[in-house]
C-alpha positions in Angstrom: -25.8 -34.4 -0.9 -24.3 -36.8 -3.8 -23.2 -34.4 -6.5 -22.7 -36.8 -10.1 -19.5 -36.6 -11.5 -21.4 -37.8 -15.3 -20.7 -34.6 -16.8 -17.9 -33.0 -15.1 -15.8 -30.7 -17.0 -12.4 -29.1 -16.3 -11.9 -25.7 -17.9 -8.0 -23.9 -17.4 -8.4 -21.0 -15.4 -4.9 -19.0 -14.0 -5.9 -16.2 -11.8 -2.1 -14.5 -13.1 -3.8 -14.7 -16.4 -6.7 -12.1 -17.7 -7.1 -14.3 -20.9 -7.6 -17.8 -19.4 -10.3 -15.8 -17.0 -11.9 -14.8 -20.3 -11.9 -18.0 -21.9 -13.3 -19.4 -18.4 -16.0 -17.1 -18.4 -16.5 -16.9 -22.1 -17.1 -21.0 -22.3 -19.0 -21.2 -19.7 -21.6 -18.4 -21.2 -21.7 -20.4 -24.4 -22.3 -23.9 -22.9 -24.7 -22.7 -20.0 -25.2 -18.8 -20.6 -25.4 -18.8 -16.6 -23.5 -19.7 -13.5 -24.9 -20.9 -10.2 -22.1 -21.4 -8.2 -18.5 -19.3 -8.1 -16.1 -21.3 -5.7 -12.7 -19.2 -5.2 -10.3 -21.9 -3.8 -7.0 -21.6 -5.7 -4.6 -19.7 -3.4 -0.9 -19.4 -2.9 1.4 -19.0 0.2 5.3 -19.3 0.8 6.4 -22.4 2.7 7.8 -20.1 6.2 11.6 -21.6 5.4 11.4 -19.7 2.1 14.2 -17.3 1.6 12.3 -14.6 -0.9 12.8 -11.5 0.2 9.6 -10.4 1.9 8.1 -7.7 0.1 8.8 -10.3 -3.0 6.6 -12.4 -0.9 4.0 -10.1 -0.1 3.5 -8.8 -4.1 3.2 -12.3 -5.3 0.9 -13.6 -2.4 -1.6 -10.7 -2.8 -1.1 -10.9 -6.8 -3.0 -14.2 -6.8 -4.7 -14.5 -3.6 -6.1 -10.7 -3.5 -6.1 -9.2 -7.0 -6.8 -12.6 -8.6 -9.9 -13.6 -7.0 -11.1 -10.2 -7.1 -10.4 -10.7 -11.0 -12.3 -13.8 -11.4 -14.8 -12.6 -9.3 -15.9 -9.7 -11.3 -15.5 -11.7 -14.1 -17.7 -14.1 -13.6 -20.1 -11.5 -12.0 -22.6 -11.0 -15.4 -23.4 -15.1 -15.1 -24.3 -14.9 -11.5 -28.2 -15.0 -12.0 -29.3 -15.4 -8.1 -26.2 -17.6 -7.5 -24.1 -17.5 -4.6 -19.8 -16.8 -4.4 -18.0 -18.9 -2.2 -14.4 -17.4 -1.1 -12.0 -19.5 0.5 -10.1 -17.7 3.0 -8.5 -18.6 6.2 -8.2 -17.7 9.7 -5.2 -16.4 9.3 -6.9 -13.4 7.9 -8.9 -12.7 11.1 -9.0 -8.8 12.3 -7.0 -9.3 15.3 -4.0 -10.0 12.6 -4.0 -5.6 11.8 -4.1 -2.5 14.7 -7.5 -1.4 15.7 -7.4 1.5 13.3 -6.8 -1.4 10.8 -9.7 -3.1 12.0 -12.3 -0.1 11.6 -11.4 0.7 8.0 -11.8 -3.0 7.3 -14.8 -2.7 8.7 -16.6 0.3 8.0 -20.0 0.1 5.7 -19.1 2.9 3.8 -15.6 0.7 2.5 -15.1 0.5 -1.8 -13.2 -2.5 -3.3 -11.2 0.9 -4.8 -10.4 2.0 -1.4 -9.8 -1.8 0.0 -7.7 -2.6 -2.7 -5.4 0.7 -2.4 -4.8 -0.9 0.9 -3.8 -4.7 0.4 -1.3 -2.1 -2.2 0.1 0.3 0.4 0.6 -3.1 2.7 2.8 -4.1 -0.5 4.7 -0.6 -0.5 5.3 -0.8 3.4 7.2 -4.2 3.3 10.0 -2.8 0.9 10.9 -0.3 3.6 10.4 -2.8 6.2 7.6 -0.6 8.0 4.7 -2.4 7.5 4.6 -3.7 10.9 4.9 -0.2 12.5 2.2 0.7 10.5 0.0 -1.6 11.9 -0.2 -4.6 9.1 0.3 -8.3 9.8 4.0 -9.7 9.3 2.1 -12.3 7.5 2.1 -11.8 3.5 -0.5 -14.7 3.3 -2.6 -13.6 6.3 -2.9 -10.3 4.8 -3.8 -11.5 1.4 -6.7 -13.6 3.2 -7.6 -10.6 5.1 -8.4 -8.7 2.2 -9.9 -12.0 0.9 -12.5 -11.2 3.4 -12.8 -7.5 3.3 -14.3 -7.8 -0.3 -16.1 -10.8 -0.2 -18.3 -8.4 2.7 -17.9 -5.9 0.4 -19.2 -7.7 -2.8 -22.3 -9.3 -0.3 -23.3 -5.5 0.2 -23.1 -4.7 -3.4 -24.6 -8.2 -4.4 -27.6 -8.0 -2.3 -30.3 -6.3 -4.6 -29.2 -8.6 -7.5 -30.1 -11.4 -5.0 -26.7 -13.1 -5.2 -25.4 -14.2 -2.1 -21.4 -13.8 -1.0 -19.4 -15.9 1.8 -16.4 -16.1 2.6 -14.8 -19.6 5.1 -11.8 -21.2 6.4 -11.6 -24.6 5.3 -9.4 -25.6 8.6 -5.8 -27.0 8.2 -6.1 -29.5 5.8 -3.3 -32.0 3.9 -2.3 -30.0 0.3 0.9 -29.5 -1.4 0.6 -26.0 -0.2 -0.3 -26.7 3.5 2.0 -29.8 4.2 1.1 -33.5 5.0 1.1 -32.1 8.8 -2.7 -30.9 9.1 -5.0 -32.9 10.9 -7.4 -32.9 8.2 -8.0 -33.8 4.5 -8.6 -32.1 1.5 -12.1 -33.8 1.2 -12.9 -32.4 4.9 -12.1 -29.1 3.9 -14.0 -29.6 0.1 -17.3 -30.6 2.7 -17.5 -27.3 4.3 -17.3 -25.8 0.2 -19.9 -28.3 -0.7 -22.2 -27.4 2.3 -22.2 -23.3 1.4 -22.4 -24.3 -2.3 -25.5 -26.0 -1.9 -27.2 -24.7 1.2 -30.8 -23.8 1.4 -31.1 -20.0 2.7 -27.9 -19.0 1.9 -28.6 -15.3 1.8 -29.2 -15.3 5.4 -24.7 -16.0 5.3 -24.2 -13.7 3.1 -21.3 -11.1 4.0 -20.4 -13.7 6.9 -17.3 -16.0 7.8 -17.7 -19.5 8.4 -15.9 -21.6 9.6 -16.7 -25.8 10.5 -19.9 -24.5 9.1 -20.8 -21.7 11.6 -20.8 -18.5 11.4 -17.7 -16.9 13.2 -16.4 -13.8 14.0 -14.0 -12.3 11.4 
């Protein structure tokens, strides 16, 4: 699908700050008074030479990856008229990154955003005694924050349902981006493609609360 750039429009939207969300959301209500389409992409991660201490890195990644989308998200939440929420996650934040006892919290139907994001905050409080690993977290500041990415988007598809509003959460695959180095095998555009596909896919409800990844559904 061609998608016109004619009336493209950049609004400022920091997800470390509540008043540019606002003003996002805000603008967006007075020009269209809806929202079709929520695309979570902006994310942050510490190049792996970085010398920040690591529970420095593990408050700041799950500031903006974690609490920030979940920010936005029930920000932009009133708009949403039968619209869809695509969350751009990694698989870096599969399961198999926390303990099995990990794994069935993460996983259990009955699981709040309340209770989730307690978690992603006692993963925070582990690092600065150095226990989180014994506790069964990832070692990975930015695989936890994608984790949780995850968690909630299955969490917001439950909730979503009965408003029709469909939630999905995908690994773009390791693409070339400031953040992810001129290493990866593919582009930006090839990892934009798999966005594009979700934001405009027929049936999308039928993926919602799934992860996808090079367009097919795959197991978190």
């Amino acid at each position: 699908m061609l998608l016109s750039l004619k009336n493209l429009r950049y609004l400022q939207l920091d997800l470390e700050d509540n008043s540019s969300i606002t003003s996002a959301v805000e603008a967006i209500s007075k020009e269209h008074g809806k929202l079709d389409v929520l695309v979570n992409n902006a994310g942050f991660a510490f190049k792996n030479a970085s010398t920040v201490p690591f529970q420095e890195q593990a408050e700041v990644t799950n500031r903006i990856n974690y609490f920030g989308t979940l920010t936005v998200i029930n920000a932009f939440i009133p708009l949403l008229r039968n619209g869809r929420i695509v969350n751009v996650a990694s698989l870096g934040g599969k399961l198999s990154k926390v303990s099995e006892e990990h794994q069935k919290k993460l996983t259990s139907p009955h699981l709040s955003l309340e209770e989730l994001s307690a978690y992603i905050n006692e993963f925070i409080e582990k690092t600065k005694t150095n226990s989180h690993q014994e506790a069964g977290y990832s070692n990975s500041a930015y695989c936890m924050s994608k984790l949780g990415m995850i968690a909630l988007s299955n969490i917001f598809a439950r909730e979503l349902a009965g408003d029709n509003i469909a939630v999905v959460s995908m690994c773009p695959g390791w693409c070339k981006t400031d953040m992810a180095g001129t290493n990866a095998p593919k582009t930006a555009a090839d990892g934009a493609d798999i966005v594009t596909y979700l934001a405009t896919r027929d049936n999308i409800m039928e993926l919602s609360g799934k992860f996808i990844s090079e367009k097919v559904v795959t197991e978190w």
